[in-house]
MARZA-112200 format. One line per 3 residues: their letters; for each residue x, y, z of C-alpha. Coordinates in pm, 1 decimal. Each point is the difference from the previous one (the first is absolute). Example, Ala and Ser with C-alpha at 12.3 -4.5 7.8 and 13.67 -1.06 7.14 Angstrom:
AS> 1230.0 -450.0 780.0  137.0 344.0 -66.0;
// end
This chain:
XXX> 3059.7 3741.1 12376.1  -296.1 -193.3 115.7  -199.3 300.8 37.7;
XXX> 61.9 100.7 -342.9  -100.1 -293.7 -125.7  -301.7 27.5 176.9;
XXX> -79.8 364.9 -121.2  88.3 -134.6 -329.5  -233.7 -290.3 -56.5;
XXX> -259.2 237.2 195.3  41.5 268.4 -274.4  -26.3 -263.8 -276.4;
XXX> -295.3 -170.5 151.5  -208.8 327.9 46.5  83.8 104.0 -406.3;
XXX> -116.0 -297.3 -91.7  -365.1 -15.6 207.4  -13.4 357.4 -102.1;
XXX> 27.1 -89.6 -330.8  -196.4 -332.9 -57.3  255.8 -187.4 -57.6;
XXX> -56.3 -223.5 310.0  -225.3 -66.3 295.3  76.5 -90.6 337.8;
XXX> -93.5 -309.1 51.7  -299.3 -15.3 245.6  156.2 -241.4 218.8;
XXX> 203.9 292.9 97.0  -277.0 259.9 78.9  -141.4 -200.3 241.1;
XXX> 137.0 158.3 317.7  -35.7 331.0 -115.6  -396.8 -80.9 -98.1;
XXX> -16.2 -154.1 330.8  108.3 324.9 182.3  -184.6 208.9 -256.0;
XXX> -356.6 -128.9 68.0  -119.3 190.2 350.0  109.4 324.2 -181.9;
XXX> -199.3 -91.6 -273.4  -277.4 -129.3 174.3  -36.3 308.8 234.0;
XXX> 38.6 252.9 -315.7  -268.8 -214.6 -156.1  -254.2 50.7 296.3;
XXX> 73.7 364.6 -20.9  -55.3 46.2 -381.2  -358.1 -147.5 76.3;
XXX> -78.3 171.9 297.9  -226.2 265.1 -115.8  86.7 214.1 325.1;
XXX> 398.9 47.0 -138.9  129.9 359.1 -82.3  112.6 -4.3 -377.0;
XXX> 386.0 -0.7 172.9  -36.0 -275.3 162.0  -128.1 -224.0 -284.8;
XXX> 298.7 151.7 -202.3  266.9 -105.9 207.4  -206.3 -357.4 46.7;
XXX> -31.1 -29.0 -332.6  409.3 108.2 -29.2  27.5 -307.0 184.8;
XXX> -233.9 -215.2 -239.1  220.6 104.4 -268.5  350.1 -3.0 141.2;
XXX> -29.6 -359.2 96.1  -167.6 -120.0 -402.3  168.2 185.5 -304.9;
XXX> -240.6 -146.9 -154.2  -301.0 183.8 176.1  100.4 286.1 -87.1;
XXX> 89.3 -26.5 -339.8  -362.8 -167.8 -61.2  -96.6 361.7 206.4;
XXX> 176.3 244.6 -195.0  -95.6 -170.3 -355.0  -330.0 -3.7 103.1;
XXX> 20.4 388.8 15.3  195.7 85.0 -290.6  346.6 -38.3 168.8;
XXX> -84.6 357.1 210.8  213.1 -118.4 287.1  299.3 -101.3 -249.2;
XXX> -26.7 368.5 -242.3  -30.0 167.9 341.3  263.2 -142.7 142.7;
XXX> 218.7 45.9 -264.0  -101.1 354.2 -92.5  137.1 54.7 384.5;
XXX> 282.1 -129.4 -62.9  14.5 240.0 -270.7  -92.3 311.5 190.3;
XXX> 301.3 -118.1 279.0  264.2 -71.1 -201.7  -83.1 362.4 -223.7;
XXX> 23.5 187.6 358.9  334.6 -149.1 58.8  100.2 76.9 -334.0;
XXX> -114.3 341.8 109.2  208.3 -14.3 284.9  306.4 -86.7 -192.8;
XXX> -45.1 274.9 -275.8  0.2 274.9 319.5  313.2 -197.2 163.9;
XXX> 155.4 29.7 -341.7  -84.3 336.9 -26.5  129.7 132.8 316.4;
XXX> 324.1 -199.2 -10.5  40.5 160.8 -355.0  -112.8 331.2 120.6;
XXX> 252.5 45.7 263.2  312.3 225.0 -110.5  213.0 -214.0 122.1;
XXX> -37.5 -274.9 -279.6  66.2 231.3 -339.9  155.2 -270.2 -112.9;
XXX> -244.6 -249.6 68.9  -257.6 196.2 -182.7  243.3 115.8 -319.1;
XXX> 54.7 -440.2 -17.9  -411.9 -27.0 -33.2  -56.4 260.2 -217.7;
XXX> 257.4 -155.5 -229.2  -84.3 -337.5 5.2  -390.7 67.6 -20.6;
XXX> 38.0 250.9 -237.6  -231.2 273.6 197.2  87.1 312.3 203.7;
XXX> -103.2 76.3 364.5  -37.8 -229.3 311.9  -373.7 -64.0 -41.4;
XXX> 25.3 -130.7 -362.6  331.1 -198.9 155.3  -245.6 -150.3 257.9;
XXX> -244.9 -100.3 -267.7  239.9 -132.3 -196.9  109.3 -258.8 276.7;
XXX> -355.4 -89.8 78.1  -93.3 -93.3 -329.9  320.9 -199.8 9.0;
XXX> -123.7 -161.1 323.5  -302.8 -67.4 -160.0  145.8 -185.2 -286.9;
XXX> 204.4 -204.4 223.5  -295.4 -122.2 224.7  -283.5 38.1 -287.3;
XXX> -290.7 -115.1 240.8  -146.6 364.0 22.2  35.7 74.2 -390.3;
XXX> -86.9 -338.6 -121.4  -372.2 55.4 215.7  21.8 379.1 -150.0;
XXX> 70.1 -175.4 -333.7  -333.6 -264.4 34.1  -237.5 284.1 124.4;
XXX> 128.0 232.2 -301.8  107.1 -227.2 -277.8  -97.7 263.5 -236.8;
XXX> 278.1 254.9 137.2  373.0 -24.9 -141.7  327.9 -65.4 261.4;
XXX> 50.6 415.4 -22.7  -351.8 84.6 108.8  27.8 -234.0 288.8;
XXX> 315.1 135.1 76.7  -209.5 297.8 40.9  -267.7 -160.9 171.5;
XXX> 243.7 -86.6 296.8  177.1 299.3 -0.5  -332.5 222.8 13.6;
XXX> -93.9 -260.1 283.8  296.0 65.5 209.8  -21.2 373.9 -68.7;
X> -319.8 -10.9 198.3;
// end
């Protein structure tokens, strides 16, 4: 029970740092700042080094920014929040593959003859005919259910209706 309570308080305590609703105090972030500064001294030396490869000033500079949040959101303002859009249009392009993914599972598990009845159940309840319009059908229903995908689809088109990014997706998967 202990352990839950732990998780618990650690779950809490992240939502609201994430959030802004609180800061650890810095009394608290001393031991970690302590351990942090020969990493960040060393990836400092390396950024200025003129003699560095580009990768190794990356991952020195990976450093930099994994032990201040606030470095790097000073960084990626600076430049237009590139490292935030890109990041999230990843996110984008990973969670649309394993939609992909899905749609084909779906397909061949509704493709198979031995689920007829699996199949005449979809095309009932989605009102379409064949297992590839089936498989759409669920995926747009996946989407719906975890909207991260169509509400980014939705910001970068906002002049498109729900049925034309419906559309979008499915000519995406299609691919």
């Amino acid at each position: 029970m202990k352990e839950f309570g732990s998780f618990a308080a650690g779950v809490l305590l992240t939502y609201l740092v994430l959030n802004n609703y609180f800061k650890i105090p810095e009394v608290f972030e001393i031991p970690s700042k302590v351990v942090a500064l020969p990493h960040q001294f060393i990836a400092q030396a390396i950024l200025e080094d003129s003699e560095s490869s580009t990768k190794q000033r990356q991952m020195a500079l990976a450093v930099l920014v994994s032990h201040d949040t606030e470095y790097f959101m000073e960084i990626d303002s600076t430049i237009g929040f590139a490292f935030t859009n890109k990041a999230i249009d990843n996110l984008k392009v990973r969670q649309m593959q394993l939609l992909r993914s899905k749609v084909r599972a779906y397909e061949r598990f509704i493709d198979s003859n031995s689920t007829p009845a699996i199949l005449n159940h979809y095309e009932k309840k989605y009102n379409v005919e064949g297992s590839k319009a089936v498989a759409h059908a669920i995926m747009i229903e996946t989407i719906y259910k975890e909207p991260f995908v169509k509400d980014i689809l939705t910001e970068q088109n906002p002049s498109m209706t729900e049925e034309e990014i419906k559309k979008l997706i499915t000519d995406y998967v299609d691919l």
